[in-house]
C-alpha positions as CSV (number, residue, x, y, z in Angstrom):
1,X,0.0,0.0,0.0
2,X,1.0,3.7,-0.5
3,X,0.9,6.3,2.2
4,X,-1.5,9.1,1.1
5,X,-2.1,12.6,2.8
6,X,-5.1,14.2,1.4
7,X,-7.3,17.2,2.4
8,X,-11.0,17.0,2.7
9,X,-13.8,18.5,4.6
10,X,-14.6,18.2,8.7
11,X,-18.3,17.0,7.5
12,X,-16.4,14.6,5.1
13,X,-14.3,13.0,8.2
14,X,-17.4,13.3,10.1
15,X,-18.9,11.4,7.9
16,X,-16.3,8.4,7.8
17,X,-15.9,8.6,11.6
18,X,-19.8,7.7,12.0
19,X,-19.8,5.1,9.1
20,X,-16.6,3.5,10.6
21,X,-18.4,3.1,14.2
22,X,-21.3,2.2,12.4
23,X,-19.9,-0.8,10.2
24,X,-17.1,-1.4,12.9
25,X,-14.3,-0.5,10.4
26,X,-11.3,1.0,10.3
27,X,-11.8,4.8,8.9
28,X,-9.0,4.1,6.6
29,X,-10.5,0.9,5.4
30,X,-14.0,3.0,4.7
31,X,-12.2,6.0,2.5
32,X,-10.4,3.3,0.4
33,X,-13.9,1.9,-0.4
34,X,-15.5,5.3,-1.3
35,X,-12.6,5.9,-3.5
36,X,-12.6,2.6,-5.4
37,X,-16.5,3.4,-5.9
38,X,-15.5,7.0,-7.1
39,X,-17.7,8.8,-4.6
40,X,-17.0,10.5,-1.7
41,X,-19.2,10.6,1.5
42,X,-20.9,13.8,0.9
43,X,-22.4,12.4,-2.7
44,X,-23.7,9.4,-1.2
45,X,-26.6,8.8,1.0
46,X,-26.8,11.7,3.8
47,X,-26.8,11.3,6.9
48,X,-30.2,11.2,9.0
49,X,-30.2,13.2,12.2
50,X,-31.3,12.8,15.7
51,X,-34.7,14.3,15.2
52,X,-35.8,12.6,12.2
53,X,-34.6,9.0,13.7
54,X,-36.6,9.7,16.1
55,X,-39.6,10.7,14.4
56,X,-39.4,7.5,12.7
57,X,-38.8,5.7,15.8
58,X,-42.3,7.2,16.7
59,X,-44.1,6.1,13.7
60,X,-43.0,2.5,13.9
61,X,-44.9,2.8,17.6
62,X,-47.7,4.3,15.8
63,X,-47.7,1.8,12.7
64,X,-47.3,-1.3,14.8
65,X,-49.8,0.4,17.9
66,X,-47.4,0.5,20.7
67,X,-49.0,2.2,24.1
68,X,-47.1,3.3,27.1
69,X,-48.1,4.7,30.7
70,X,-50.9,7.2,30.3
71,X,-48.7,9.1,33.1
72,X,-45.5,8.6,31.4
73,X,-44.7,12.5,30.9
74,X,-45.0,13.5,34.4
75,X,-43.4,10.1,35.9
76,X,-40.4,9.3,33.4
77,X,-38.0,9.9,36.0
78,X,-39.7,7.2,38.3
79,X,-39.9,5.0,35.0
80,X,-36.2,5.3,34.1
81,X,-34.7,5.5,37.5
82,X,-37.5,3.7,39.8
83,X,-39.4,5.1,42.8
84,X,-37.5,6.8,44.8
């Protein structure tokens, strides 16, 4: 293999960083794939944020009916952390 140095964005390393942790790879191993494809991060699928996994986090509850505690706003500390 040759040694490299290259220049690219902080989204573009953000964006190998998170797909590395995601896949469990090394973030070397990751940019050698997105060259070899001829794409780079930023052209490929983008990245879904925290809100919007979330949103679809709550319509899978809604699509599949899932309930919870009618109380569960004003207790969620006693939920997550027990009666105290």
């Amino acid at each position: 293999m040759i040694r490299r140095h290259l220049f690219i964005t902080e989204e573009q390393a953000r964006d190998i960083q998170l797909r590395a942790k995601r896949e469990r790879r090394r973030e070397s191993d990751v940019t050698r794939d997105l060259l070899e494809r001829g794409r780079f991060v930023s052209q490929g699928r983008r990245q879904e944020s925290v809100g919007e996994g979330l949103l679809r986090l709550a319509q899978l509850g809604k699509k599949f009916r899932m309930t919870g505690p009618k109380d569960l706003s004003m207790k969620h500390d006693d939920y997550l952390y027990g009666d105290k």
